[in-house]
PyMOL Python script that loads the backbone (N, CA, C, O; Angstrom):
from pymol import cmd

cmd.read_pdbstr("""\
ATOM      1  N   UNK A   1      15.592 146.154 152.925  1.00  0.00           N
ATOM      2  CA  UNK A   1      16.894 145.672 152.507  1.00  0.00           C
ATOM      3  C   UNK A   1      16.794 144.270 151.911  1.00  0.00           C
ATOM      4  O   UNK A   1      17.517 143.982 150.957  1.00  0.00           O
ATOM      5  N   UNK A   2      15.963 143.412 152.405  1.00  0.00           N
ATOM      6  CA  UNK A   2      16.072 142.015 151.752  1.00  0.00           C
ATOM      7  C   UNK A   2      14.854 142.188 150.540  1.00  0.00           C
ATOM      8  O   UNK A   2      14.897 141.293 149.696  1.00  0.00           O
ATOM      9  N   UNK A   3      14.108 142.904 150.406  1.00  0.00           N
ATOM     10  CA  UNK A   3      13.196 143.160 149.729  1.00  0.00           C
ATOM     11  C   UNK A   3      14.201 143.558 148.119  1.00  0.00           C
ATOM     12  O   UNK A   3      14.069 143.092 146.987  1.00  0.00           O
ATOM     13  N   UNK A   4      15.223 144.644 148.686  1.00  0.00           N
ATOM     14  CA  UNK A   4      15.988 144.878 147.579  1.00  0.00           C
ATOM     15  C   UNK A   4      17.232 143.915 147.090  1.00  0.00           C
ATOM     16  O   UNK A   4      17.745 144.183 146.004  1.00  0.00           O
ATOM     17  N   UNK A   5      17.813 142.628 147.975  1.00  0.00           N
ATOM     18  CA  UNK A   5      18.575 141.870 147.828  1.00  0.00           C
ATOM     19  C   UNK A   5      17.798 141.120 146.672  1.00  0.00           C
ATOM     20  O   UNK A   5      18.126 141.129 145.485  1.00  0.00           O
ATOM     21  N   UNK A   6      16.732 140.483 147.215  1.00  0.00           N
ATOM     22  CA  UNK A   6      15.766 139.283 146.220  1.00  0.00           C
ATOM     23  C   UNK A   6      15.408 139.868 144.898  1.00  0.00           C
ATOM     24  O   UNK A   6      15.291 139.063 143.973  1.00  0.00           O
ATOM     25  N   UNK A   7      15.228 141.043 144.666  1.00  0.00           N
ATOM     26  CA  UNK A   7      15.246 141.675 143.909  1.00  0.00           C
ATOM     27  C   UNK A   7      16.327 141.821 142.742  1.00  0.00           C
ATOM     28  O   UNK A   7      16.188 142.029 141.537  1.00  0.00           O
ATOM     29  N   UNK A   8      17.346 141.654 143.464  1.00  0.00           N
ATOM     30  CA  UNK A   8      19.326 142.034 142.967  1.00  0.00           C
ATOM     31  C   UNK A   8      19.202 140.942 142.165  1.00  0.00           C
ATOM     32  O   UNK A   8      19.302 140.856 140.941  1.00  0.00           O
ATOM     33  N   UNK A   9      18.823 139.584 143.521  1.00  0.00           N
ATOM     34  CA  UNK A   9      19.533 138.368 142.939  1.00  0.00           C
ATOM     35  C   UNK A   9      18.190 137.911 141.888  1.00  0.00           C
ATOM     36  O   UNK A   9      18.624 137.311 140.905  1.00  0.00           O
ATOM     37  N   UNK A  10      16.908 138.036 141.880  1.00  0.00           N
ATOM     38  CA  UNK A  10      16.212 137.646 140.504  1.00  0.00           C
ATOM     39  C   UNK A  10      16.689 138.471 139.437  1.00  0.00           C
ATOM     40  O   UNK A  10      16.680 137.763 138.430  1.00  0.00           O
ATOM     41  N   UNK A  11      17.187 139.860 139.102  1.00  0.00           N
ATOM     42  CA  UNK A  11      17.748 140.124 137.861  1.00  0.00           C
ATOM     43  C   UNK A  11      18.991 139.809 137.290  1.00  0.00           C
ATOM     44  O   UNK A  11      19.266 139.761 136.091  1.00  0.00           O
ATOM     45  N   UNK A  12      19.813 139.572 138.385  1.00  0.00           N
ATOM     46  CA  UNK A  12      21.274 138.760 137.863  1.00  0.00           C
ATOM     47  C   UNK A  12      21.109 137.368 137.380  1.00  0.00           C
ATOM     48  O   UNK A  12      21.769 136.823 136.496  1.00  0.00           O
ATOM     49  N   UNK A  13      20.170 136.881 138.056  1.00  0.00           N
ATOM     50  CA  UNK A  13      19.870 135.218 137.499  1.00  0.00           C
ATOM     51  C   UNK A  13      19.779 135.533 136.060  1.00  0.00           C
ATOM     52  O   UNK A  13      20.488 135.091 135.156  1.00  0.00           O
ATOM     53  N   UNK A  14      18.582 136.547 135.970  1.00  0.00           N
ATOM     54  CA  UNK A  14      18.122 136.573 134.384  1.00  0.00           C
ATOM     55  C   UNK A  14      19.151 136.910 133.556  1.00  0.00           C
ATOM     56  O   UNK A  14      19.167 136.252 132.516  1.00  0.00           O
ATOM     57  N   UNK A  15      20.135 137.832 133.693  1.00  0.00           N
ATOM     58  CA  UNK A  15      21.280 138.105 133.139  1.00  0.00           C
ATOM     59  C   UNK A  15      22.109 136.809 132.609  1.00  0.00           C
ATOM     60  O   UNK A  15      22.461 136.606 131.447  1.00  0.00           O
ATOM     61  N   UNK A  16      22.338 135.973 133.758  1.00  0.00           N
ATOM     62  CA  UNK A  16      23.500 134.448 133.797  1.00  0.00           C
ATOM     63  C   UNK A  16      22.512 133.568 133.087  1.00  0.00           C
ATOM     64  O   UNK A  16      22.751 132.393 132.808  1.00  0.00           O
ATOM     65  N   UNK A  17      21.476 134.144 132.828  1.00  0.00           N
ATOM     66  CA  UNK A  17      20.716 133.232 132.515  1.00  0.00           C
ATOM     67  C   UNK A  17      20.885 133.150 130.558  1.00  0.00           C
ATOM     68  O   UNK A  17      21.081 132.255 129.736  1.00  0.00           O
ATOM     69  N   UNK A  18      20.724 134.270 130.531  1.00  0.00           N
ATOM     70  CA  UNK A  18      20.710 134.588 129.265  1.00  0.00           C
ATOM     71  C   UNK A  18      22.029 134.290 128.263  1.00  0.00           C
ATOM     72  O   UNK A  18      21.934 133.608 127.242  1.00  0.00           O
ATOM     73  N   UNK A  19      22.994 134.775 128.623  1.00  0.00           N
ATOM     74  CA  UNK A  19      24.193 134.794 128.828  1.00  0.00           C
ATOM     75  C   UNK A  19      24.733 133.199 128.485  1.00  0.00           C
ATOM     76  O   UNK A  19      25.597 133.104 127.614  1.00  0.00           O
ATOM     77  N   UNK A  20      24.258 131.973 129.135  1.00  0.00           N
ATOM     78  CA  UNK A  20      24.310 130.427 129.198  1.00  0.00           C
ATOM     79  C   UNK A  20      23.656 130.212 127.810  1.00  0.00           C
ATOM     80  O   UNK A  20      23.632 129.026 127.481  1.00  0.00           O
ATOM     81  N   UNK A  21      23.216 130.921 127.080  1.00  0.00           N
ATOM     82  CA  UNK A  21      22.436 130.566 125.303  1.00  0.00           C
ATOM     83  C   UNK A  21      23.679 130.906 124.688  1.00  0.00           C
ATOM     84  O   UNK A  21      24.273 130.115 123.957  1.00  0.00           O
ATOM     85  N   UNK A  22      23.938 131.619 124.854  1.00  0.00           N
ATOM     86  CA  UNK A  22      25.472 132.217 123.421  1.00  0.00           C
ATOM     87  C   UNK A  22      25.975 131.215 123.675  1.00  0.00           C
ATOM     88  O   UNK A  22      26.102 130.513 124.678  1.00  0.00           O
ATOM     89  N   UNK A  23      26.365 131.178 122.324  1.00  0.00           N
ATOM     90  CA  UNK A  23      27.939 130.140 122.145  1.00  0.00           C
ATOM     91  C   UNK A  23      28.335 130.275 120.946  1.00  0.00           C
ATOM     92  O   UNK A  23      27.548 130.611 120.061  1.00  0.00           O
ATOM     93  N   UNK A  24      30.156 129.937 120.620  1.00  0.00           N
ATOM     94  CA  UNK A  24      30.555 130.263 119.589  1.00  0.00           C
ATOM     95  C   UNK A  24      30.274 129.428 118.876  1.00  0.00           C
ATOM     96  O   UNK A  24      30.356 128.318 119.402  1.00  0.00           O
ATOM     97  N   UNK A  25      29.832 129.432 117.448  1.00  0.00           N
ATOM     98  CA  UNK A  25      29.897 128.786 116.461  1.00  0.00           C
ATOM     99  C   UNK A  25      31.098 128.611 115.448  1.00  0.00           C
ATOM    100  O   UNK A  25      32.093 129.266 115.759  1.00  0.00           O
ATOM    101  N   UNK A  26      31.182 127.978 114.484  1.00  0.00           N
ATOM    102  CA  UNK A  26      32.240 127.850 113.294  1.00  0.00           C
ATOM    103  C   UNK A  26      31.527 127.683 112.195  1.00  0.00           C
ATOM    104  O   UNK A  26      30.560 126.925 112.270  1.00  0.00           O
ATOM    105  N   UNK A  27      31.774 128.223 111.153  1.00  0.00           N
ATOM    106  CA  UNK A  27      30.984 127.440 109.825  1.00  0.00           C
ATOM    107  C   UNK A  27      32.332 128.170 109.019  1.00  0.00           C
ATOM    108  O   UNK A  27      33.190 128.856 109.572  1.00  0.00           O
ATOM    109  N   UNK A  28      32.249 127.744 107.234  1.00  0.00           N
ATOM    110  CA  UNK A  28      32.977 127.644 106.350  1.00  0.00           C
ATOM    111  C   UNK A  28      32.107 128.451 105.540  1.00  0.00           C
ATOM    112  O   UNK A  28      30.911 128.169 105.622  1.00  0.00           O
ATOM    113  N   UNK A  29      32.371 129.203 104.929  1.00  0.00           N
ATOM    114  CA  UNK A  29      31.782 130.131 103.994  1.00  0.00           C
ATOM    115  C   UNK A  29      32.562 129.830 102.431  1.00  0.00           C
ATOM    116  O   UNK A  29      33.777 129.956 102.278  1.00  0.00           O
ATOM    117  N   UNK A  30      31.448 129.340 101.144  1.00  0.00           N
ATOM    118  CA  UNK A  30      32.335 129.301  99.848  1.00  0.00           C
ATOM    119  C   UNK A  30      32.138 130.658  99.305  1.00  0.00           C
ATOM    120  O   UNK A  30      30.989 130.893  98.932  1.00  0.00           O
ATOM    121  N   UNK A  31      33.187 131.802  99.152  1.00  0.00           N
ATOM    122  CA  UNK A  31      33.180 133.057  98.659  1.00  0.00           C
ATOM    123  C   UNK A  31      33.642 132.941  97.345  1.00  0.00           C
ATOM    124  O   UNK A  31      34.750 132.487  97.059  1.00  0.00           O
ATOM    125  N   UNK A  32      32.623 133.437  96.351  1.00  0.00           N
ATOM    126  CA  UNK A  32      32.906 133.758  95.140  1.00  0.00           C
ATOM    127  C   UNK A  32      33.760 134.874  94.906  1.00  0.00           C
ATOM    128  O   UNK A  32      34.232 135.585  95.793  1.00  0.00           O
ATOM    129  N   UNK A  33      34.002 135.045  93.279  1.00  0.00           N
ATOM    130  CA  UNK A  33      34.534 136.108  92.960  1.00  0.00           C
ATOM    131  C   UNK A  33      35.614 136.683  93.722  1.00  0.00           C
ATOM    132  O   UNK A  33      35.552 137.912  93.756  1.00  0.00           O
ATOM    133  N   UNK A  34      36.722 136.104  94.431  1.00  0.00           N
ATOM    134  CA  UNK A  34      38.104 136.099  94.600  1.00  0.00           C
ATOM    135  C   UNK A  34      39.276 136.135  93.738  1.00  0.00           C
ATOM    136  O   UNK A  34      40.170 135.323  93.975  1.00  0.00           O
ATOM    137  N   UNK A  35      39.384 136.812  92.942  1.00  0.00           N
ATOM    138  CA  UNK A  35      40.257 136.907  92.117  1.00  0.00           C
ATOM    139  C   UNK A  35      41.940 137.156  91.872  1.00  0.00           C
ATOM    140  O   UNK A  35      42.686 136.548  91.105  1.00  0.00           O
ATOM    141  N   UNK A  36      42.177 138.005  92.583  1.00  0.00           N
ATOM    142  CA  UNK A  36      43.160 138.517  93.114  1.00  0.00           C
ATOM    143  C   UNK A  36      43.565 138.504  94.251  1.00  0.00           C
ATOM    144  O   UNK A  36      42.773 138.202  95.144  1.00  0.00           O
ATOM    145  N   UNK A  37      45.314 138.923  94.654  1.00  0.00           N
ATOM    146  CA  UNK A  37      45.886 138.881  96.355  1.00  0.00           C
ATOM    147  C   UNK A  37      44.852 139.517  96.835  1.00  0.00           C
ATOM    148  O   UNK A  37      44.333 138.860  97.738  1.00  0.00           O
ATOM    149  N   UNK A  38      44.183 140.778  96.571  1.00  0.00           N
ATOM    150  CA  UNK A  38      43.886 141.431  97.544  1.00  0.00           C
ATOM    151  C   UNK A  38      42.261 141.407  98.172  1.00  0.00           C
ATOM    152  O   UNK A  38      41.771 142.251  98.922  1.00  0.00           O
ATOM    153  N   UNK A  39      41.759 140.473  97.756  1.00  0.00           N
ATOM    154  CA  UNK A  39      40.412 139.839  97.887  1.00  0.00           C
ATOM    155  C   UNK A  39      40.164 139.204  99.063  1.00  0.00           C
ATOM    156  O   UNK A  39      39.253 139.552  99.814  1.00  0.00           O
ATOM    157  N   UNK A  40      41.155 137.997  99.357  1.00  0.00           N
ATOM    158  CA  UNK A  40      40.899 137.651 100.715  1.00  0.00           C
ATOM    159  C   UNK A  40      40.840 138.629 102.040  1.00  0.00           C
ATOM    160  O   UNK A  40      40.314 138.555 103.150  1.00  0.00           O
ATOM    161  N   UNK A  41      41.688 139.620 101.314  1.00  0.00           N
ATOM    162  CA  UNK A  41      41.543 140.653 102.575  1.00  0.00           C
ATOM    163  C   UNK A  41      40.356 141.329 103.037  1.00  0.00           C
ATOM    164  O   UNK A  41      39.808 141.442 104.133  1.00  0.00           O
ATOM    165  N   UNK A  42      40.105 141.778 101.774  1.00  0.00           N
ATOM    166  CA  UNK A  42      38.398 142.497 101.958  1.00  0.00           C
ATOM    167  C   UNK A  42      37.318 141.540 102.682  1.00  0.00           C
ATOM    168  O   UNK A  42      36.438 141.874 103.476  1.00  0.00           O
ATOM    169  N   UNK A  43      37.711 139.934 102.061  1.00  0.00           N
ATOM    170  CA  UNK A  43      36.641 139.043 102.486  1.00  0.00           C
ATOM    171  C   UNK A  43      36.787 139.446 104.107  1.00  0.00           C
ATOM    172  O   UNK A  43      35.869 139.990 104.719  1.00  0.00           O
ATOM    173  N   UNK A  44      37.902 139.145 104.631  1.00  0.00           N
ATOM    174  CA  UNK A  44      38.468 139.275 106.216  1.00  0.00           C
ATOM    175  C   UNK A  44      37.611 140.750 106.786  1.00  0.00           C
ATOM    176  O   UNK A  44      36.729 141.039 107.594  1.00  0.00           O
ATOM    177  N   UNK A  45      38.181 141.181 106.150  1.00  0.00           N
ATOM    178  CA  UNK A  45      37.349 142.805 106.811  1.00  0.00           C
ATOM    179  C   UNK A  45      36.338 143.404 106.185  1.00  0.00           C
ATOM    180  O   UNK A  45      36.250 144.590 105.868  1.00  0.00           O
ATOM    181  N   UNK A  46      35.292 142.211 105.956  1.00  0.00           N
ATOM    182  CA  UNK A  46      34.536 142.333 105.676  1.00  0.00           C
ATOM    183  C   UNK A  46      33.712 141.702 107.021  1.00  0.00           C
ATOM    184  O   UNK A  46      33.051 142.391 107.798  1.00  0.00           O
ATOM    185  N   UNK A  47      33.893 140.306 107.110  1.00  0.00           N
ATOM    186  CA  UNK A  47      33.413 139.711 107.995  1.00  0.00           C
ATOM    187  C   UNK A  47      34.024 140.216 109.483  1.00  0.00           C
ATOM    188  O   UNK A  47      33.144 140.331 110.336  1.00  0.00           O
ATOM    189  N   UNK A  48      35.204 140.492 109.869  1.00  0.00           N
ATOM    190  CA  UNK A  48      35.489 141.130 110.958  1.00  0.00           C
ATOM    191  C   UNK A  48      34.737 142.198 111.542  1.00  0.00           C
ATOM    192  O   UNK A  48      34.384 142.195 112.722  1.00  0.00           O
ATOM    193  N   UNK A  49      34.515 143.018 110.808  1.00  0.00           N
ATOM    194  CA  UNK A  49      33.270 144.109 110.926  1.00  0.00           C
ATOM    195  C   UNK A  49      31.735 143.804 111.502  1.00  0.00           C
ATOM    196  O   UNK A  49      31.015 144.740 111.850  1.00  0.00           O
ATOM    197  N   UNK A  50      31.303 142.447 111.571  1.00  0.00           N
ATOM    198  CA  UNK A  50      30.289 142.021 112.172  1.00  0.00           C
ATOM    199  C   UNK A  50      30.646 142.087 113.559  1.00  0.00           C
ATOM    200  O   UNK A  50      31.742 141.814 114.048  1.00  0.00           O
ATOM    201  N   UNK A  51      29.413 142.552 114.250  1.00  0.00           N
ATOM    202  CA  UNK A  51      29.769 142.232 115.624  1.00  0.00           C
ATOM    203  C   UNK A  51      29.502 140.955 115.719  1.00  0.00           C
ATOM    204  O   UNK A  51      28.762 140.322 114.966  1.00  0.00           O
ATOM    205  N   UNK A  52      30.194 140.476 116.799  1.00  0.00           N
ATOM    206  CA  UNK A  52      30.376 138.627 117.324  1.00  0.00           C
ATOM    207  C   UNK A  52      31.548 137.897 116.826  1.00  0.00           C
ATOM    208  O   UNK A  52      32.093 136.983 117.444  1.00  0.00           O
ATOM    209  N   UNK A  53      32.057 138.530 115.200  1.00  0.00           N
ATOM    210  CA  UNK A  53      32.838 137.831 114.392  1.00  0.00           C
ATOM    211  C   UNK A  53      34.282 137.789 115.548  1.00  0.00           C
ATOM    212  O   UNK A  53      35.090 138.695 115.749  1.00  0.00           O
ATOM    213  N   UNK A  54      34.241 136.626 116.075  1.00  0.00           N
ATOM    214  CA  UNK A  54      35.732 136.591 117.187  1.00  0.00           C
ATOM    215  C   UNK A  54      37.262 135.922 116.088  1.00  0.00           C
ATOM    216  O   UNK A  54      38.461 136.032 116.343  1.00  0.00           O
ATOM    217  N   UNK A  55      36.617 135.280 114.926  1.00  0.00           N
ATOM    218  CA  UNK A  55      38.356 134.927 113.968  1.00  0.00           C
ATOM    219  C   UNK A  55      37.918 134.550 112.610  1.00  0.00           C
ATOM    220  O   UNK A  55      36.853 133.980 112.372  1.00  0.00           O
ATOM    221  N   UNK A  56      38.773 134.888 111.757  1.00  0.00           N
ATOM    222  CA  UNK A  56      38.440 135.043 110.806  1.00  0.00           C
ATOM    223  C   UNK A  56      39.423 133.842 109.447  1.00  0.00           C
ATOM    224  O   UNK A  56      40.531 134.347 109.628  1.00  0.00           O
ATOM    225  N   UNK A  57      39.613 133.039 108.660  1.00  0.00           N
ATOM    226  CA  UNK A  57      40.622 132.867 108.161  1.00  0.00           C
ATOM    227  C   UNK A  57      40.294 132.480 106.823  1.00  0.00           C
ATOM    228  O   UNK A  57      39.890 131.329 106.660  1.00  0.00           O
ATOM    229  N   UNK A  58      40.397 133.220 105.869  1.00  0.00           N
ATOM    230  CA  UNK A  58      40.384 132.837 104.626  1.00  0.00           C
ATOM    231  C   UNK A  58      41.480 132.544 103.681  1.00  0.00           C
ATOM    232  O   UNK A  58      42.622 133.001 103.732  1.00  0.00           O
ATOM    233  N   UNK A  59      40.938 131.638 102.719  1.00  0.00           N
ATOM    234  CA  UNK A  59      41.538 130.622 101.559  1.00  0.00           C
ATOM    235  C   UNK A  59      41.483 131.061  99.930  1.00  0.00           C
ATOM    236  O   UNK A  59      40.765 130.673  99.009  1.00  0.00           O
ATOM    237  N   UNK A  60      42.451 131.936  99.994  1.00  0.00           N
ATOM    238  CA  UNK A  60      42.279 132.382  98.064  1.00  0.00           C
ATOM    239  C   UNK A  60      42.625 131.125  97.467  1.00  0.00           C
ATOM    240  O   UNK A  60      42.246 131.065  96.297  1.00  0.00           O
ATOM    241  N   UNK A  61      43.498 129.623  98.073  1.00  0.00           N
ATOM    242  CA  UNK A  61      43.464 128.868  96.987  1.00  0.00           C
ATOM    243  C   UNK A  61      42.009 127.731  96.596  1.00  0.00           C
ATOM    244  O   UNK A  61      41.614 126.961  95.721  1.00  0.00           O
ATOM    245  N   UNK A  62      41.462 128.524  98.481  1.00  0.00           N
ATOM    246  CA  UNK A  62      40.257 127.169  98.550  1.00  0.00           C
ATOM    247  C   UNK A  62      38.765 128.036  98.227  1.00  0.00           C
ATOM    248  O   UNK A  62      37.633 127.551  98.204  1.00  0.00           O
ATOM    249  N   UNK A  63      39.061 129.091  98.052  1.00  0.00           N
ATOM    250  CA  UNK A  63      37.783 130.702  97.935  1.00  0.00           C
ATOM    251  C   UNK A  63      37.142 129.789  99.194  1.00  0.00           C
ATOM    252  O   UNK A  63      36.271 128.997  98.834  1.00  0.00           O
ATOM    253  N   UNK A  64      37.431 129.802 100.456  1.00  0.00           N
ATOM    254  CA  UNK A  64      36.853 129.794 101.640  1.00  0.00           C
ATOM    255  C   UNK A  64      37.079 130.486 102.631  1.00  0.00           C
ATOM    256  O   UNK A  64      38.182 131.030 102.581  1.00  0.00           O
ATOM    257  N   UNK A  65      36.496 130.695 103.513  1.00  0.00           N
ATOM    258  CA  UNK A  65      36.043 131.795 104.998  1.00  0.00           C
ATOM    259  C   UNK A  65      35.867 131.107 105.937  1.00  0.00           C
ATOM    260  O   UNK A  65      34.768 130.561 106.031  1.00  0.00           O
ATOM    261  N   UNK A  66      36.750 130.909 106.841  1.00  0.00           N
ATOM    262  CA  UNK A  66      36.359 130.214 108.309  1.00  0.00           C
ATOM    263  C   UNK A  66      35.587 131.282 109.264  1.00  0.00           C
ATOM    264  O   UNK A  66      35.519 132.488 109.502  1.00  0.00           O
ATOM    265  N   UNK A  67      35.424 130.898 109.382  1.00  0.00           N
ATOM    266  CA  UNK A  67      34.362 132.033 110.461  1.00  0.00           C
ATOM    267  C   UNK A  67      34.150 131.298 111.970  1.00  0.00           C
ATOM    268  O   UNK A  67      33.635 130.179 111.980  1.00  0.00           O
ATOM    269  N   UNK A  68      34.605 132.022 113.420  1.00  0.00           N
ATOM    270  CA  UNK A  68      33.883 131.659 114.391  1.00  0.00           C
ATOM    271  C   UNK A  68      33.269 132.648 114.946  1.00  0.00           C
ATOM    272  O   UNK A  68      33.809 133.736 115.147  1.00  0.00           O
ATOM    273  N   UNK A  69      31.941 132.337 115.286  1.00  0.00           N
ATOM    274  CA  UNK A  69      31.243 133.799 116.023  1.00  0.00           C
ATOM    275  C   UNK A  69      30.250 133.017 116.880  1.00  0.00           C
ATOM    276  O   UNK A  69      29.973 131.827 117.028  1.00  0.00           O
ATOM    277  N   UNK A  70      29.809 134.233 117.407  1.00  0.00           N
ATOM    278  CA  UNK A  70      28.925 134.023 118.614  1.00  0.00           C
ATOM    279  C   UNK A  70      27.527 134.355 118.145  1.00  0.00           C
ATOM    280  O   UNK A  70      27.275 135.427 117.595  1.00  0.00           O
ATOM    281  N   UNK A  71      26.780 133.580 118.331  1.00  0.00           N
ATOM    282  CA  UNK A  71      25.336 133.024 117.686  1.00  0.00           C
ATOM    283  C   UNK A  71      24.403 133.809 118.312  1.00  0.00           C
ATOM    284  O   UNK A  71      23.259 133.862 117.861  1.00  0.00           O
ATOM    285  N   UNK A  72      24.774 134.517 119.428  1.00  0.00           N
ATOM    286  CA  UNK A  72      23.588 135.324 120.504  1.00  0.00           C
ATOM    287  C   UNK A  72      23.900 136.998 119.474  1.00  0.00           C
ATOM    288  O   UNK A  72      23.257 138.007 119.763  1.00  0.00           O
ATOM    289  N   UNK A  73      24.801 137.002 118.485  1.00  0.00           N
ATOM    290  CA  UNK A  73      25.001 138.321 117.944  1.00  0.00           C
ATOM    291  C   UNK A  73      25.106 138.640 116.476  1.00  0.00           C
ATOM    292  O   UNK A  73      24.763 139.635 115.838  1.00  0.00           O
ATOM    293  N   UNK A  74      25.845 137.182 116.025  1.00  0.00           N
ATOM    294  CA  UNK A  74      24.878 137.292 114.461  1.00  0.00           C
ATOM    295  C   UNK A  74      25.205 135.758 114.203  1.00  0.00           C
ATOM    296  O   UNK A  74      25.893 134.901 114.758  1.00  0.00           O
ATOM    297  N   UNK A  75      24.093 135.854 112.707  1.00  0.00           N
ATOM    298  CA  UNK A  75      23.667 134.818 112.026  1.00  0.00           C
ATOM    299  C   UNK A  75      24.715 134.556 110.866  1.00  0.00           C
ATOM    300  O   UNK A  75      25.592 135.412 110.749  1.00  0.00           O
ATOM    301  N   UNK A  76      24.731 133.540 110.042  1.00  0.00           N
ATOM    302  CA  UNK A  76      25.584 132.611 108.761  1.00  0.00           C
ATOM    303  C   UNK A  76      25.145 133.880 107.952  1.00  0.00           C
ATOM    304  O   UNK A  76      25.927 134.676 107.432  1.00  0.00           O
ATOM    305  N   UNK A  77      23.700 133.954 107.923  1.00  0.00           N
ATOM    306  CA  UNK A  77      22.784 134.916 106.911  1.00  0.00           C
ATOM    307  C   UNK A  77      23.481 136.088 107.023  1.00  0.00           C
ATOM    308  O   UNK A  77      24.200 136.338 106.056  1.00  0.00           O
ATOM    309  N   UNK A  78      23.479 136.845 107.880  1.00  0.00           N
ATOM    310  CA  UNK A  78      24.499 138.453 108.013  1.00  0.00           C
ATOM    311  C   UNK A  78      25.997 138.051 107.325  1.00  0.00           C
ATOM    312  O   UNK A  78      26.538 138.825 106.535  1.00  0.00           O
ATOM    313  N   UNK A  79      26.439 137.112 107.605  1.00  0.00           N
ATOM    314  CA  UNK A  79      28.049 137.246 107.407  1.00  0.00           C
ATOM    315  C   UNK A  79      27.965 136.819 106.103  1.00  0.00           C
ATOM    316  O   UNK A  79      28.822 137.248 105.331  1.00  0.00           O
ATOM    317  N   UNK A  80      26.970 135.935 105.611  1.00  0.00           N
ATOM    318  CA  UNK A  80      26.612 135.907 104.068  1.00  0.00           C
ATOM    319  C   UNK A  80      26.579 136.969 103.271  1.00  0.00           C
ATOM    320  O   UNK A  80      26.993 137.223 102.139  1.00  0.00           O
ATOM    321  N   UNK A  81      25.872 137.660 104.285  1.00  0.00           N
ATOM    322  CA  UNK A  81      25.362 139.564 103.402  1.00  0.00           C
ATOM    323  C   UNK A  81      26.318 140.288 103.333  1.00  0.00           C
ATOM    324  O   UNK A  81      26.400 140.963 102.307  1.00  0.00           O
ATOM    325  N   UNK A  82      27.291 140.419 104.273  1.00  0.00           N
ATOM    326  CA  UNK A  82      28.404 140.888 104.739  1.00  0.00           C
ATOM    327  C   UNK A  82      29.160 140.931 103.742  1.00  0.00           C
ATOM    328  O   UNK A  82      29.334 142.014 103.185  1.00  0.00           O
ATOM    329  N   UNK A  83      29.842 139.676 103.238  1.00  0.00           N
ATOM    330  CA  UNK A  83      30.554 139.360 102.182  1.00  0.00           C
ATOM    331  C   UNK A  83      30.175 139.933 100.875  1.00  0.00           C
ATOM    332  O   UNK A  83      30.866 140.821 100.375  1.00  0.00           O
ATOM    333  N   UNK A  84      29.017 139.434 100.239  1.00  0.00           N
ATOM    334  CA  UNK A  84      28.280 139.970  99.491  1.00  0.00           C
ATOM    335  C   UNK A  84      27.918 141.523  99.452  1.00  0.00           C
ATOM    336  O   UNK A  84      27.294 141.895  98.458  1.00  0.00           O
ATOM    337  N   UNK A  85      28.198 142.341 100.291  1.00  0.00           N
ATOM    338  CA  UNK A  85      27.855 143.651 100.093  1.00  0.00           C
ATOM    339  C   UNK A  85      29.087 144.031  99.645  1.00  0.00           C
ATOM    340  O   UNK A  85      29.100 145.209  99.287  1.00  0.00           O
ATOM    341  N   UNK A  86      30.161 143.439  99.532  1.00  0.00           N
ATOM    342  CA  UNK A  86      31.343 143.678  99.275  1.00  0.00           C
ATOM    343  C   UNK A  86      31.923 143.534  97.890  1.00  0.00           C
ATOM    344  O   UNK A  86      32.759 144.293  97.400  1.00  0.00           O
ATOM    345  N   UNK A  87      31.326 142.352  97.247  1.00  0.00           N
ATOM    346  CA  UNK A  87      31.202 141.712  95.693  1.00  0.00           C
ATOM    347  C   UNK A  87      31.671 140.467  96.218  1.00  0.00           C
ATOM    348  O   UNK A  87      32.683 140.128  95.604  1.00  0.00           O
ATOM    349  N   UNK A  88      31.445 139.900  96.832  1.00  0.00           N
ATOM    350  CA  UNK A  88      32.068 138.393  97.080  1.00  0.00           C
ATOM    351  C   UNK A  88      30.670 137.813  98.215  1.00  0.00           C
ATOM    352  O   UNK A  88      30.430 137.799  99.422  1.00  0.00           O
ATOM    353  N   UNK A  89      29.820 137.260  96.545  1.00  0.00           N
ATOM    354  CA  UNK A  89      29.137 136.400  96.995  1.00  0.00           C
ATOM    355  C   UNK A  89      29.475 134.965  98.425  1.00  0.00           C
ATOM    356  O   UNK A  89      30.570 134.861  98.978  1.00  0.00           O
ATOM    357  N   UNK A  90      28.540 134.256  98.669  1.00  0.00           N
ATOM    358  CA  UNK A  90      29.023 133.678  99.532  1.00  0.00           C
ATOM    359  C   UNK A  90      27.953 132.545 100.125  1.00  0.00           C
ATOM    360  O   UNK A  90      26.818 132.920 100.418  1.00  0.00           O
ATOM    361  N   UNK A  91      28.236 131.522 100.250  1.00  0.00           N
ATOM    362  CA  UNK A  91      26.816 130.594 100.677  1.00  0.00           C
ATOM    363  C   UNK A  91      27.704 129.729 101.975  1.00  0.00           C
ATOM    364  O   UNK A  91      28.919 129.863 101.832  1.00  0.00           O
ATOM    365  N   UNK A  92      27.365 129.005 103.014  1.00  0.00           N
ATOM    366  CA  UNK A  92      27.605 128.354 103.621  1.00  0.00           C
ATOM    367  C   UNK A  92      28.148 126.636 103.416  1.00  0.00           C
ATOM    368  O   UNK A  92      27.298 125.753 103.533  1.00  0.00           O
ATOM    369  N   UNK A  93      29.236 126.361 103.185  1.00  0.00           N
ATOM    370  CA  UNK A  93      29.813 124.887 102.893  1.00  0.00           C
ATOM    371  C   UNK A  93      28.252 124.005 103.931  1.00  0.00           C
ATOM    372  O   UNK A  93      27.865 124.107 105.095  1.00  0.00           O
ATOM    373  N   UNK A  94      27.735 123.125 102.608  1.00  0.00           N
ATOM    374  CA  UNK A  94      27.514 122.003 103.881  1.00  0.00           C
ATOM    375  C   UNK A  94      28.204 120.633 104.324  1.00  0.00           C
ATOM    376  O   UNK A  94      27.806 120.037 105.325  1.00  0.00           O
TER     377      UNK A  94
END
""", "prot")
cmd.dss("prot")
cmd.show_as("cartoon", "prot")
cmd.util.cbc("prot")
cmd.orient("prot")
């Protein structure tokens, strides 16, 4: 029985352990080729569709993408691609 407790509690550590690395990020995405009303939308559900993507808010007057996500599930680079698989290039504001 304690053989299987110590056991319990070294794989839950590793779990809480892991778990303490994620964190949400924010970055600004400049999306090209926005042309029209209905562009920002696609940009939105485009990037929503990533897993991690937790909010989304884009700018047809600023062609920008707020983005917050969680870093333990994707990268700037995916939500870059993301966009872009869509026709709306996209690079990261620095």
């Amino acid at each position: 029985m304690r053989i299987q407790f110590l056991i319990g509690s070294l794989f839950s550590g590793l779990v809480v352990s892991q778990a303490s690395f994620a964190a949400e990020r924010e970055t600004t995405l400049l999306v090209e080729n926005m042309t029209c009303a209905s562009c920002p939308y696609i940009v939105k559900q485009s990037l929503t569709r990533e897993p991690g993507v937790v909010s989304v808010t884009v700018s047809f007057t600023e062609k920008t993408a707020h983005v917050i996500f969680d870093d333990s599930k994707t990268t700037i680079q995916t939500l870059e691609e993301a966009t872009a698989s869509h026709g709306f290039p996209s690079r990261q504001r620095k």
